[in-house]
C-alpha positions in Angstrom: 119.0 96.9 112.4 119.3 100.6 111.7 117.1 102.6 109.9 118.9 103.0 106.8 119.4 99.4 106.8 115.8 98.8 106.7 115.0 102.0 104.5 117.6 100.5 101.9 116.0 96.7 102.1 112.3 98.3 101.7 113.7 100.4 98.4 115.5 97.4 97.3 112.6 95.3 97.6 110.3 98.1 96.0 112.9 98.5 93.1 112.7 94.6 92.2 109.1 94.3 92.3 108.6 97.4 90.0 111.3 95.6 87.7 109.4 92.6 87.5 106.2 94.0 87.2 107.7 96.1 84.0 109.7 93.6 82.2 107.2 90.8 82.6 104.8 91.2 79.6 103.1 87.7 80.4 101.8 88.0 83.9 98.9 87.2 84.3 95.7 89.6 86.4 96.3 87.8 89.4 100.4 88.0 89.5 100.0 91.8 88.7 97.3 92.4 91.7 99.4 89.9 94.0 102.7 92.2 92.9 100.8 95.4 93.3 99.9 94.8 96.7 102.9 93.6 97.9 104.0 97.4 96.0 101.6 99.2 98.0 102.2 97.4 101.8 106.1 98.4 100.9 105.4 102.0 99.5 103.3 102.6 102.7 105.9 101.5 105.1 108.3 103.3 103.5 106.6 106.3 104.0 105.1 105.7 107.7 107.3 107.6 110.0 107.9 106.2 113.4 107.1 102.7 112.8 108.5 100.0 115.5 110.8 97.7 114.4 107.6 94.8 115.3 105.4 96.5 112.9 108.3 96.7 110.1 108.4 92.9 110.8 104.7 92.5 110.4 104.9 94.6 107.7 107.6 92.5 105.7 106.0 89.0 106.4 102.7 90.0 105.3 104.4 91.2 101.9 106.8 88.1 101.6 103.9 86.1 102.1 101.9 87.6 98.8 105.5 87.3 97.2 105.2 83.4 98.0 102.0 83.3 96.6 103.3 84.9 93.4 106.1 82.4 93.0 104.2 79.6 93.9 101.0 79.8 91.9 100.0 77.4 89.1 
């Protein structure tokens, strides 16, 4: 995947958690710390220059795993 690709997924992805996180009134303390770390692991890879395309990997399954545990919790 090229660069732009990815840079375009990782601002898309940033975009939509930043729209949830502003239109969602009723979240709770643990959504908004699960949402803001998934915010900051983006934000960060977005900014690392020279990253591998296995540590953008790592990156994004570590951060759709805390968006799992957003959407799945009681």
């Amino acid at each position: 995947m090229s660069r732009l690709k990815q840079n375009q997924i990782i601002d898309n992805a940033i975009q939509s958690i930043v729209t949830i996180t502003k239109s969602q009134c009723s979240l709770s303390e643990q959504d908004l710390i699960v949402l803001n770390e998934a915010l900051e692991r983006l934000q960060f890879l977005r900014r690392k220059k020279g990253r591998t395309n296995k540590q953008i990997q790592e990156e994004l399954a570590k951060t759709v795993k805390l968006l799992i545990k957003f959407f799945t919790q009681d």
